[in-house]
C-alpha positions as CSV (number, residue, x, y, z in Angstrom):
1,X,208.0,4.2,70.7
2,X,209.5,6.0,73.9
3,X,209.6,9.1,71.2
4,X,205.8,8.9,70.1
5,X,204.6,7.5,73.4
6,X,205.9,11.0,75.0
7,X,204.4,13.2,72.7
8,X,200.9,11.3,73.2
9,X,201.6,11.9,76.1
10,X,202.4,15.2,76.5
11,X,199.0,15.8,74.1
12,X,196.9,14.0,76.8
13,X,198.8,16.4,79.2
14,X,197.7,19.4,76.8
15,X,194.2,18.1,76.0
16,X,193.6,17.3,79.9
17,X,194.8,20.9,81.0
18,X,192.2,22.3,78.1
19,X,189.6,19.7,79.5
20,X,189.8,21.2,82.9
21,X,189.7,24.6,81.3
22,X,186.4,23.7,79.5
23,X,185.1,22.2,82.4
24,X,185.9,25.5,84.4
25,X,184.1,27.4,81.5
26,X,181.0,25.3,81.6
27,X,180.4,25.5,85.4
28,X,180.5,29.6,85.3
29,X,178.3,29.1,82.1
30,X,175.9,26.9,84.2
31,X,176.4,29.4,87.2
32,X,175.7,32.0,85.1
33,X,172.8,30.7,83.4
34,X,171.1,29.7,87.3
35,X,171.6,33.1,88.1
36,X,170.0,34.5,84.9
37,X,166.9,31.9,85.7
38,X,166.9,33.3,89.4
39,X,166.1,37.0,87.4
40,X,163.5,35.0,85.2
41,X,161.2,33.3,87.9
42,X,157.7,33.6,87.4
43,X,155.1,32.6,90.0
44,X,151.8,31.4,88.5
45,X,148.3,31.3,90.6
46,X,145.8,29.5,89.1
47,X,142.9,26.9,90.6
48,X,142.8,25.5,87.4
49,X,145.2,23.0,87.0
50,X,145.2,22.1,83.2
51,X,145.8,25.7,82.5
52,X,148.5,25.8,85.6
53,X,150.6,23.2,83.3
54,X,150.1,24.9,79.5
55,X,151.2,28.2,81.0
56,X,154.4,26.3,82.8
57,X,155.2,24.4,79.9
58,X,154.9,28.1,77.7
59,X,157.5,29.8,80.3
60,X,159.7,27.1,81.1
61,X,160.3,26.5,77.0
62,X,161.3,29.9,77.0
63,X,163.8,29.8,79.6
64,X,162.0,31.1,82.0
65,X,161.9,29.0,85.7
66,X,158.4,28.4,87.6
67,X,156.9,28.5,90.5
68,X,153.3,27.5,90.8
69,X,150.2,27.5,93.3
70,X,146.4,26.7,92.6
71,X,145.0,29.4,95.6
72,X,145.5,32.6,96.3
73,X,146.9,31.9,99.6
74,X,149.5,29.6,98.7
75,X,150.4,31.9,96.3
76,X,150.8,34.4,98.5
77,X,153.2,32.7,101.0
78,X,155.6,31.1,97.4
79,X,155.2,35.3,97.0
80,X,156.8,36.4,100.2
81,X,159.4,33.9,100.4
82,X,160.8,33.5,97.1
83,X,160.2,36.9,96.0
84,X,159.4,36.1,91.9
85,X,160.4,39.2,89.2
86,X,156.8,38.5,87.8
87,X,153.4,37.1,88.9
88,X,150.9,35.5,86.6
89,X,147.5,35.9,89.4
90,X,144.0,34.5,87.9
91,X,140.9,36.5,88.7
92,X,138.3,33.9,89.4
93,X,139.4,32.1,92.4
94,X,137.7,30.7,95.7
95,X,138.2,32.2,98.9
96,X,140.5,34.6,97.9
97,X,140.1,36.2,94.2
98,X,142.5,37.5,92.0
99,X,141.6,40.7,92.7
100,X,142.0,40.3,96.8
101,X,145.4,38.5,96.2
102,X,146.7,41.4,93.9
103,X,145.6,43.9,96.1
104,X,147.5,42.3,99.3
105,X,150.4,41.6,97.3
106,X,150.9,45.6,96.6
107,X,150.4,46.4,100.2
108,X,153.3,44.5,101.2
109,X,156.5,46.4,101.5
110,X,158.5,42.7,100.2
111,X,156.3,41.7,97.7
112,X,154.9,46.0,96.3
113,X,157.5,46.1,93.5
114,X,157.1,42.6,91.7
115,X,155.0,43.2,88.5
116,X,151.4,41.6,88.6
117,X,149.9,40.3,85.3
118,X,146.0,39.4,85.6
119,X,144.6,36.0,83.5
120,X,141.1,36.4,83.1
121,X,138.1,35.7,80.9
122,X,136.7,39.6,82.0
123,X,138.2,42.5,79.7
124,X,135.7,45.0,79.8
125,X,136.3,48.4,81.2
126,X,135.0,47.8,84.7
127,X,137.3,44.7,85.2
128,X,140.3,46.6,83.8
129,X,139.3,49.6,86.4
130,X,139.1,47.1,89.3
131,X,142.5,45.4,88.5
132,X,144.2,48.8,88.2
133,X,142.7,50.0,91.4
134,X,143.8,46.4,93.0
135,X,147.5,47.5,91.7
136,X,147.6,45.1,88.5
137,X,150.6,46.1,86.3
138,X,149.2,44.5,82.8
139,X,146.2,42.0,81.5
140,X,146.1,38.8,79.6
141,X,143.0,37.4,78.5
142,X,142.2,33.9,78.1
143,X,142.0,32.2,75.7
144,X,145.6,34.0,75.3
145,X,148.1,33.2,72.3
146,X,151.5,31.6,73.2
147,X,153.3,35.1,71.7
148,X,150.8,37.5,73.7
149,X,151.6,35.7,76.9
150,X,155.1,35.6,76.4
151,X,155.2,39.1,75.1
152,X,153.7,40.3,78.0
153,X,155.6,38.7,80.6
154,X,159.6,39.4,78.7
155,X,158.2,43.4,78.8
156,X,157.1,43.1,82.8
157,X,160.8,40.6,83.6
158,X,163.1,42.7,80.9
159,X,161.8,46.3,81.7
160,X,159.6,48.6,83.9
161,X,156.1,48.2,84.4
162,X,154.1,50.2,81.2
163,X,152.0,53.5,82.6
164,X,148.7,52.6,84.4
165,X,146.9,54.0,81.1
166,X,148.6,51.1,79.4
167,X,146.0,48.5,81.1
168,X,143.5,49.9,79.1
169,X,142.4,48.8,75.2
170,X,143.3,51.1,72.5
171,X,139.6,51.6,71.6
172,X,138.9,53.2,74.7
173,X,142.0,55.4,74.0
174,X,140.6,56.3,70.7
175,X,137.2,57.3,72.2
176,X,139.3,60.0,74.2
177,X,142.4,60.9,74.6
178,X,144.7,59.5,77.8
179,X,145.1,62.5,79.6
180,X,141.0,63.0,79.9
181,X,140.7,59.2,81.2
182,X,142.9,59.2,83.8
183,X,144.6,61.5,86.5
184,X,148.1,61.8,87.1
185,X,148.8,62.6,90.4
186,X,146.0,60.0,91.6
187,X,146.6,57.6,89.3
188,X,142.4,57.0,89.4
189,X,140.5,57.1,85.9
190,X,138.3,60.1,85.7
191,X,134.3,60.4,85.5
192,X,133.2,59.7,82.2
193,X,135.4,56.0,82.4
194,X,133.5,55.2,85.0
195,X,130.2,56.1,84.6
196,X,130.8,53.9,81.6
197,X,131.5,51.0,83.9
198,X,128.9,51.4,85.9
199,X,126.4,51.1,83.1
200,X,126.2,46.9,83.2
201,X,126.1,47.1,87.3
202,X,123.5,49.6,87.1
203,X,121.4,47.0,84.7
204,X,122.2,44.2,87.1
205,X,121.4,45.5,90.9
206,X,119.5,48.1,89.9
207,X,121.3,50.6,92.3
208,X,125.0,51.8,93.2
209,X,126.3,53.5,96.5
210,X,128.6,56.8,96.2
211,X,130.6,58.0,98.5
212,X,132.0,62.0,97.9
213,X,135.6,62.3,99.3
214,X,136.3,66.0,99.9
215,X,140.1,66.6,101.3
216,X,140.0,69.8,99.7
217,X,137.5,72.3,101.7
218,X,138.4,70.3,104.7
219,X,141.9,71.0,105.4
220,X,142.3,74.0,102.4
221,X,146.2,73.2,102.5
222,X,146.6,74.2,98.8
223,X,145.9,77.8,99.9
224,X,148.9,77.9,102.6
225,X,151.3,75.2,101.7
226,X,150.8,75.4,98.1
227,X,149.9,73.2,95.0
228,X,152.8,71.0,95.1
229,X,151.9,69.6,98.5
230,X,148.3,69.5,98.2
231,X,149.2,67.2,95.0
232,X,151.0,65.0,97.9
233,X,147.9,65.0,100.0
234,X,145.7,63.7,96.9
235,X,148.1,61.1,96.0
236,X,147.9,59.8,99.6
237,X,144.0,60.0,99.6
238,X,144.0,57.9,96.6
239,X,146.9,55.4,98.1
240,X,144.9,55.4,101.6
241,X,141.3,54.5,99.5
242,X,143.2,51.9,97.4
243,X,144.3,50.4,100.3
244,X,140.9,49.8,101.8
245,X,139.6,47.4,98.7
246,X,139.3,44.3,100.5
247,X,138.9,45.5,103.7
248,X,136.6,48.6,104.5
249,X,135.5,48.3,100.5
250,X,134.9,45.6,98.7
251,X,137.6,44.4,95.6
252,X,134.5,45.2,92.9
253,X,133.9,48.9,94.0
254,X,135.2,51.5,91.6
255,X,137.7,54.8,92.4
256,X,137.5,57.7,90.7
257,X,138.4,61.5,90.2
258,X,135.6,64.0,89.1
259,X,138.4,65.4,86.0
260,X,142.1,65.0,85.6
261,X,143.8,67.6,88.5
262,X,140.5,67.9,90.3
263,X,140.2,67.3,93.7
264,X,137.0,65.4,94.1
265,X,137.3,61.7,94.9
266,X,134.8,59.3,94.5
267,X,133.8,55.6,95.7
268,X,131.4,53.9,93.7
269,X,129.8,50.9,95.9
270,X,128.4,47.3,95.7
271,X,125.0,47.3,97.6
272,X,123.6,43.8,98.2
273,X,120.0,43.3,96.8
274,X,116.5,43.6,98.7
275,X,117.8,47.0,100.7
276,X,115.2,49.4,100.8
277,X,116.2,52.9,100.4
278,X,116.5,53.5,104.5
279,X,118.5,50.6,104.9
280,X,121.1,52.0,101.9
281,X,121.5,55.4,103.1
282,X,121.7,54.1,107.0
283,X,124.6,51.9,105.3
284,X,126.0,54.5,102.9
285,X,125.9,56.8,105.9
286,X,127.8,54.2,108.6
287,X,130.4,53.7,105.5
288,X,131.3,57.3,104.9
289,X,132.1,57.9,108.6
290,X,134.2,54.8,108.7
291,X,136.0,56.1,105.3
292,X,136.1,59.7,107.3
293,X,138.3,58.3,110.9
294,X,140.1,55.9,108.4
295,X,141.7,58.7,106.3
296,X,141.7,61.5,109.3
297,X,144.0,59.1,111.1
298,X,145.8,57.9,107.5
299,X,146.6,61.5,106.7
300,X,147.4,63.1,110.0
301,X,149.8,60.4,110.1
302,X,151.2,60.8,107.0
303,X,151.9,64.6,106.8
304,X,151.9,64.8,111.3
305,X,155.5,66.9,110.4
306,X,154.7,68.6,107.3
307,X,151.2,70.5,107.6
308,X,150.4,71.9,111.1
309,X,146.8,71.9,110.7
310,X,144.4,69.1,110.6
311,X,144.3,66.8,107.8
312,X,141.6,64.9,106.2
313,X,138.0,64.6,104.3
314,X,134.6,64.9,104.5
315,X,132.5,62.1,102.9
316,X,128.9,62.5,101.6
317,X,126.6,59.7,100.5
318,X,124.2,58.8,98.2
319,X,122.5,56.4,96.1
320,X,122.1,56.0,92.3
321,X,119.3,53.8,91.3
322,X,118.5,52.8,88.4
323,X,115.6,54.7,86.1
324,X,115.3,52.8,82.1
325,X,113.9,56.6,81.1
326,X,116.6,58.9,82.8
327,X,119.8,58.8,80.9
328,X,123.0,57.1,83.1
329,X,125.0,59.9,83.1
330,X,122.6,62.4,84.3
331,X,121.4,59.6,87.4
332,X,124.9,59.3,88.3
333,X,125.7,63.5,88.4
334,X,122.4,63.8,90.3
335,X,123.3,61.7,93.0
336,X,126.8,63.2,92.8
337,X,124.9,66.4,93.7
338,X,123.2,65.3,96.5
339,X,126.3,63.6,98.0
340,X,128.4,67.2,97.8
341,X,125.0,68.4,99.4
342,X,126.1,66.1,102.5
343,X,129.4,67.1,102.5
344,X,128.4,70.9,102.2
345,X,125.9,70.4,105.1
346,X,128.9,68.5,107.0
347,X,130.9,72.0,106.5
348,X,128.5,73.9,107.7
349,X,128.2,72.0,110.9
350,X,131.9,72.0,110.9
351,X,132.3,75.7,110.4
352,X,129.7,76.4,113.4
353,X,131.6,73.9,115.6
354,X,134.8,76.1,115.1
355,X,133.5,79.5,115.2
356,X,132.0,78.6,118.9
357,X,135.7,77.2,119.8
358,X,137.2,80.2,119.0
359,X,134.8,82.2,120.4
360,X,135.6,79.9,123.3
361,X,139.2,80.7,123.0
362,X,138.8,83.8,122.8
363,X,136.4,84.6,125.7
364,X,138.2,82.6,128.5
365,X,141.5,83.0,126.9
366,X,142.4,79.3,126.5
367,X,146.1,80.2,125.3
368,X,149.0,78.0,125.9
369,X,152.5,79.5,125.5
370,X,155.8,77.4,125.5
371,X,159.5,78.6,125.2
372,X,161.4,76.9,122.4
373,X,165.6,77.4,123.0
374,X,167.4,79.4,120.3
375,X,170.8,78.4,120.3
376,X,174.4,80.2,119.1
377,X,175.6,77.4,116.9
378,X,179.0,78.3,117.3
379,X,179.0,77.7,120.8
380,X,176.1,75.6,121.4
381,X,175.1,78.1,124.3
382,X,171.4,79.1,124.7
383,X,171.2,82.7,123.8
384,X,167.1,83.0,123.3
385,X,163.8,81.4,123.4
386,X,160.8,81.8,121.0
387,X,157.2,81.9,122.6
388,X,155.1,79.4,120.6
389,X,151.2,80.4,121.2
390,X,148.9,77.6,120.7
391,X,145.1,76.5,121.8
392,X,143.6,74.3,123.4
393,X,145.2,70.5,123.6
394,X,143.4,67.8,121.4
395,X,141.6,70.6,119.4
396,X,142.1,71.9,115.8
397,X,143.5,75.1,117.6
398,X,146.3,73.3,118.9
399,X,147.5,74.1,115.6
400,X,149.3,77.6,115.9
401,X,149.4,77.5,111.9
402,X,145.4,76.6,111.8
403,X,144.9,79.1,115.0
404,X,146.0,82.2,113.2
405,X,144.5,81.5,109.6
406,X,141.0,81.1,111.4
407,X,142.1,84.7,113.6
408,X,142.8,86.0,110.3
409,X,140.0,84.9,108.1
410,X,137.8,85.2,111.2
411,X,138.7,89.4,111.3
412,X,140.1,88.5,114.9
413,X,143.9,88.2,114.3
414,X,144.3,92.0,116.8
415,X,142.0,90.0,119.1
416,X,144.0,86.4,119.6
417,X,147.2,88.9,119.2
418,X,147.0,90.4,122.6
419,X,146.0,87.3,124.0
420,X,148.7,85.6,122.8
421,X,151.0,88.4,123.6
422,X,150.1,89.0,127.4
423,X,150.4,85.2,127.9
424,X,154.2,85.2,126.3
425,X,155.3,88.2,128.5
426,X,153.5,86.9,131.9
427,X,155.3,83.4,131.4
428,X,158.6,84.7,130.3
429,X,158.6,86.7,133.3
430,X,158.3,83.9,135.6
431,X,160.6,82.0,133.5
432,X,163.4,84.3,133.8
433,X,165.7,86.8,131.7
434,X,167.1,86.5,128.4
435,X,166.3,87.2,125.0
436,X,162.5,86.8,123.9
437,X,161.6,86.1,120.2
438,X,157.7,87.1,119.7
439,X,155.6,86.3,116.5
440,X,153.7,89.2,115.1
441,X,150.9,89.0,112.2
442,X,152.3,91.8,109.7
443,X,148.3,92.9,109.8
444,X,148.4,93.4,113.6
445,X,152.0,95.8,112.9
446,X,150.0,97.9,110.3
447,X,146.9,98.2,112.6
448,X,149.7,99.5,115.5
449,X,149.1,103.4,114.0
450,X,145.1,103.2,113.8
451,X,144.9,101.1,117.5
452,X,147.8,102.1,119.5
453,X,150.7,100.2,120.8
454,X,148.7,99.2,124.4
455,X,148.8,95.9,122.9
456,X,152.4,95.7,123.2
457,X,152.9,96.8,126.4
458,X,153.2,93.9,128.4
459,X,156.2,93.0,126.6
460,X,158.0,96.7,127.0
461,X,157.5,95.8,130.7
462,X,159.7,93.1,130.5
463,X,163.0,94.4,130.8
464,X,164.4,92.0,128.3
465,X,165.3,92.5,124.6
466,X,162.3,90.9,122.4
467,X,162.8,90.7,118.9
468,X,159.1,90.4,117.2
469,X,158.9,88.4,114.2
470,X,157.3,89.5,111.5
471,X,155.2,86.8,109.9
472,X,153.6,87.6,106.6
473,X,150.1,85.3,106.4
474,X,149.2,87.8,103.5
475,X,152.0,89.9,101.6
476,X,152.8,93.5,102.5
477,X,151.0,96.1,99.8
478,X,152.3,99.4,101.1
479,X,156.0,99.0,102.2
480,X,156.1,102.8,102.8
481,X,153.6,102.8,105.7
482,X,154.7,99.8,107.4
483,X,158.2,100.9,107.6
484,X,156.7,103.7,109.4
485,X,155.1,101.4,111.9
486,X,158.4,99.3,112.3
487,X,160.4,102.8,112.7
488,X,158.1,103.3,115.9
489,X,158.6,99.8,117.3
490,X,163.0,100.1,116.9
491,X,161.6,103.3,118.9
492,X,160.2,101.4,122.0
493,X,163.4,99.5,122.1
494,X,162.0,96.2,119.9
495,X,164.4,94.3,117.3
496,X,162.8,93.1,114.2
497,X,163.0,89.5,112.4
498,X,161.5,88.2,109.1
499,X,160.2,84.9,109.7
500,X,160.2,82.1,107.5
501,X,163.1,84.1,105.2
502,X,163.0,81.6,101.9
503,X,159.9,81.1,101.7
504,X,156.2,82.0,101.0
505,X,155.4,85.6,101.4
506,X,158.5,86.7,103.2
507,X,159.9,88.2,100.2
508,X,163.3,89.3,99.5
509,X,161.6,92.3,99.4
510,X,160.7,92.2,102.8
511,X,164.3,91.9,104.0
512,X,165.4,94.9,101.6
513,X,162.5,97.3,103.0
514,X,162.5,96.2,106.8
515,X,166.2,96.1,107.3
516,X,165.8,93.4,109.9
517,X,168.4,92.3,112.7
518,X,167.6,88.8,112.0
519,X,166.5,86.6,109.2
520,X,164.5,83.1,109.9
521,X,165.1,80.5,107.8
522,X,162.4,78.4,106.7
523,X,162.2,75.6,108.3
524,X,161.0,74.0,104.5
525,X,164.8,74.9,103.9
526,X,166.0,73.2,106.4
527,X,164.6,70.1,106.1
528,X,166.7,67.7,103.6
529,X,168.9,70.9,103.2
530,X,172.1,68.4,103.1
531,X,171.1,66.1,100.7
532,X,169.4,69.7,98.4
533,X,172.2,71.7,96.4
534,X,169.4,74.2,96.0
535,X,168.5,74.5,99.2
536,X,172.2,74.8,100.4
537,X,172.2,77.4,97.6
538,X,169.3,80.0,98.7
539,X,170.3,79.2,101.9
540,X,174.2,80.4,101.2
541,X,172.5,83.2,100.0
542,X,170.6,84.3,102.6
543,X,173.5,84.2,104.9
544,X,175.5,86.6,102.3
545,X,172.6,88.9,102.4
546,X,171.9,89.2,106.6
547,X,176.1,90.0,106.9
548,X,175.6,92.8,104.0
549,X,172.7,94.1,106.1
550,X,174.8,93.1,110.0
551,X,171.6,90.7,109.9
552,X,172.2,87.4,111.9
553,X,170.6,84.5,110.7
554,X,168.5,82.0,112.6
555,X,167.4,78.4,111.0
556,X,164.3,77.1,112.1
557,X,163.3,72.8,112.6
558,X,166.7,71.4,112.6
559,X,166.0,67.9,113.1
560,X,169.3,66.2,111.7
561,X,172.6,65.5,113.0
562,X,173.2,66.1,109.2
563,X,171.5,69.4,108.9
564,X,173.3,70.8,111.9
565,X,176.4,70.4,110.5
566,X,175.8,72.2,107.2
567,X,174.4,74.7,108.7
568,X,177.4,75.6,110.4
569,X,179.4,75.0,107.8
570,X,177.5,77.5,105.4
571,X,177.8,80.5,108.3
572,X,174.0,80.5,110.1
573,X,174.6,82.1,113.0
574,X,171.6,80.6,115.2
575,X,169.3,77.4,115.3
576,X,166.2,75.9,117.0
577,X,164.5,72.8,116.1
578,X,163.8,69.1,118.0
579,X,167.5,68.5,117.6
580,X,168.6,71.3,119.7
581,X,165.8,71.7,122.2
582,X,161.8,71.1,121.9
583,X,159.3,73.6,123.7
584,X,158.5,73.5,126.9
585,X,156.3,75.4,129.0
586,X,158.7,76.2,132.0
């Protein structure tokens, strides 16, 4: 008994043991699982409650858990405090639509990233066109199928969003290819997508709105900074105009892009019924000035440190109304003609506006000059300044980048030279000795044989070293002849930089043909440059090349703790930039 009552016993002991074991098992299990079901919640919004409950049922039988609110503003607070992977959002809602709710929900930073699925009756091509502009990641259409819906919402919880083309019926694919219907860099379907939307409101209120958003002509920072970032500048147009649906523009306009890499941007508007035609252009016109300040200030913003001109659009208006003889396409590319008609007049006016401020600046000499500190980055000591010209405060001259492209395009550059010129040398003076870095267009330096050096004179009366840099707006065609000018400049006792070494047209030809005694480093370099192995690279490489030539190297817009300190460690001699000191007039 003893015998059998010890091994029973010691198998309860056993079986116990592998009981707690089990029971240790089944709790990480049931851990495990909540946590998998935390990854798997799904916030419904839907005023209609019987659907509310078959679309619960649907997701909770497939293991997914659910949060549920019937309006779009309860739906945005379970949103922003429980943060779902996925959000099932109905279209047709009181007080706040679908559309209004979607559109907020991608605006916040907490709430940008969760997937947003659509329910809705509406699947023709303009609905599509407003969810994607209202930032909707997929659609499902009711009456949906229990393996559609779930389909749909295990590819937006198990994997990333599908492209914004994928929104869009494979029909409408088939018709034409992806790439003509929509625009990469935008991320806005093209023309002929929308004209076809526009067909059933066109038959409905008889007339459309359109508003012509040109950031190209306005700002013309493709030609100077390049493709790349006037890509950057589109894509922020489009965010910026995105951004207004709900506010400044209503959820049901449309967005669009004349062709896929263009650069013309439209807004196709609601207009409420019984306007006469002088009550929709007065309208249309109040609109595209409120869409102009809105992206002026969006943009300036935005790109404040990267472009140093101004930033932002001109809008024209127009209205497309509806004629049952005239074929829709050709009514919507006439009005589209008339709006760039506004927008061309609004150049114009633009263009006359500036020539009389330079003239202005010109005449009265309305030059400002400050004195930004070049510093030995070995020993931190202040061994130069750089005069920084620029025009009047609050205008677009205040730009030295913008001042000198007008000058230039504006046949003018010897003009605002010794302007600029006089006022560096009279304030240094007063300022007191040192070194004096001067920026020279490479035009004015090949003009110095035909006009005379007079215009550097004030300079030569300094008494101080002045290095002149040499910055190439337009590259150098005949090396032979300017090396010849720079010859006679080392002459009058002048040192010569390349500016913005790295970069744009300061070639590497440049620093083999001009032998300088100092390379600038591109401030685009700079920027990042410790987080860039390429950067660090050209940059490496551009110190190797100024010892070869006894060139010392100078980076420009260090702005970084970070920067600083991999600058010295690749061997730049000299730095300015915010970091080290900011211009200042005395």
């Amino acid at each position: 008994m003893g015998g059998a009552e010890a091994v029973a016993g010691g198998e309860g002991r056993r079986r116990g043991a592998g009981g707690r074991r089990a029971g240790g098992l089944r709790r990480r299990r049931d851990v495990l699982r909540r946590a998998r079901v935390a990854e798997r919640t799904v916030l419904v919004i839907d005023d209609d409650e019987e659907i509310l409950l078959v679309v619960k049922a649907l997701l909770e039988g497939a293991g997914y858990a659910v949060l549920s609110a019937t309006s779009g503003n309860e739906g945005l607070k379970l949103a922003t405090g429980r943060h779902p992977s996925l959000i099932l959002l109905d279209v047709m809602m009181p007080q706040l639509s679908g559309w209004e709710v979607c559109s907020t929900l991608k605006n916040l930073p907490e709430t940008s990233a969760i997937p947003v699925v659509m329910l809705t009756v509406k699947s023709e091509i303009k609905d599509l066109i407003t969810g994607m502009q209202a930032g909707a990641d997929d659609f499902v259409t009711k009456p949906f199928t229990r393996a559609n819906l779930l389909a749909t919402v295990g590819r937006l919880v198990e994997g990333p969003p599908p492209p914004r083309g994928a929104l869009f019926p494979e029909s409408a694919s088939e018709v034409r290819s992806r790439n003509v219907l929509f625009d990469a860099v935008t991320e806005l379907p093209t023309l002929p997508l929308v004209v076809d939307a526009l067909r059933d409101r066109l038959l409905v209120d008889q007339q459309v709105g359109v508003l012509y958003v040109d950031v190209e002509k306005y700002s013309h920072v493709e030609d100077t900074y390049g493709w790349e970032v006037f890509d950057e500048v589109l894509h922020e147009s489009a965010r910026a105009l995105k951004r207004m649906l709900g506010t400044l523009l209503s959820t049901e306009d449309l967005l669009a892009i004349g062709r896929p890499s263009g650069a013309e941007l439209y807004v196709f508007l609601s207009l409420p019924g019984g306007l006469g035609a002088e009550e929709v252009l007065d309208r249309l016109r109040r609109k595209a000035m409120q869409l102009e300040e809105t992206l002026r200030e969006q943009l300036s913003e935005r790109f404040r440190d990267r472009i140093h001109r101004p930033v932002g659009s001109h809008v024209g208006h127009a209205r497309i109304r509806y004629h049952p003889q005239v074929r829709l396409e050709r009514l919507v590319y006439r009005a589209l003609r008339e709006a760039l008609l506004v927008v061309s007049t609004k150049e114009e006016e633009r263009g006359a506006l500036l020539k009389e401020q330079f003239e202005e600046v010109i005449s009265r000499r309305r030059i400002d000059t400050l004195f930004q500190p070049i510093v030995d980055l070995k020993t931190g000591k202040v061994v130069a300044h750089e005069a920084l010209s620029r025009g009047p405060v609050g205008s677009a001259f205040e730009s030295p980048d913008f001042l000198f492209d007008y000058a230039l395009h504006a046949d003018a550059a010897w003009a605002l030279e010794r302007i600029c010129i006089a006022s560096s040398a009279r304030r240094f003076a007063a300022k007191g000795k040192g070194m004096l870095f001067v920026n020279v267009e490479a035009g004015v330096v090949h003009e110095l044989k035909v006009r005379g050096h007079e215009i550097l004179a004030p300079l030569v009366d300094l008494g101080s070293p002045v290095v002149l840099e040499i910055t190439e707006r337009a590259a150098i065609r005949d090396f032979e002849l300017f090396r010849e000018s720079v010859s006679v400049l080392r002459g009058l006792g002048f040192r010569i930089a390349i500016d913005d070494a790295g970069s744009g047209y300061a070639s590497l030809q440049s620093i083999a043909e001009l032998r300088p005694a100092f390379l600038k480093i591109a401030n685009t370099l700079v920027s990042g440059l410790d987080q860039d192995p390429i950067k660090r690279d050209v940059v490496e490489m551009l110190v190797g090349l100024a010892r070869r030539t006894d060139a010392k190297t100078v980076a420009e817009g260090i702005e970084r703790e970070e920067e600083l300190a991999e600058l010295k460690r690749l061997g730049v001699d000299l730095g300015q930039g915010f970091l080290l000191g900011r211009p200042a007039g005395d």
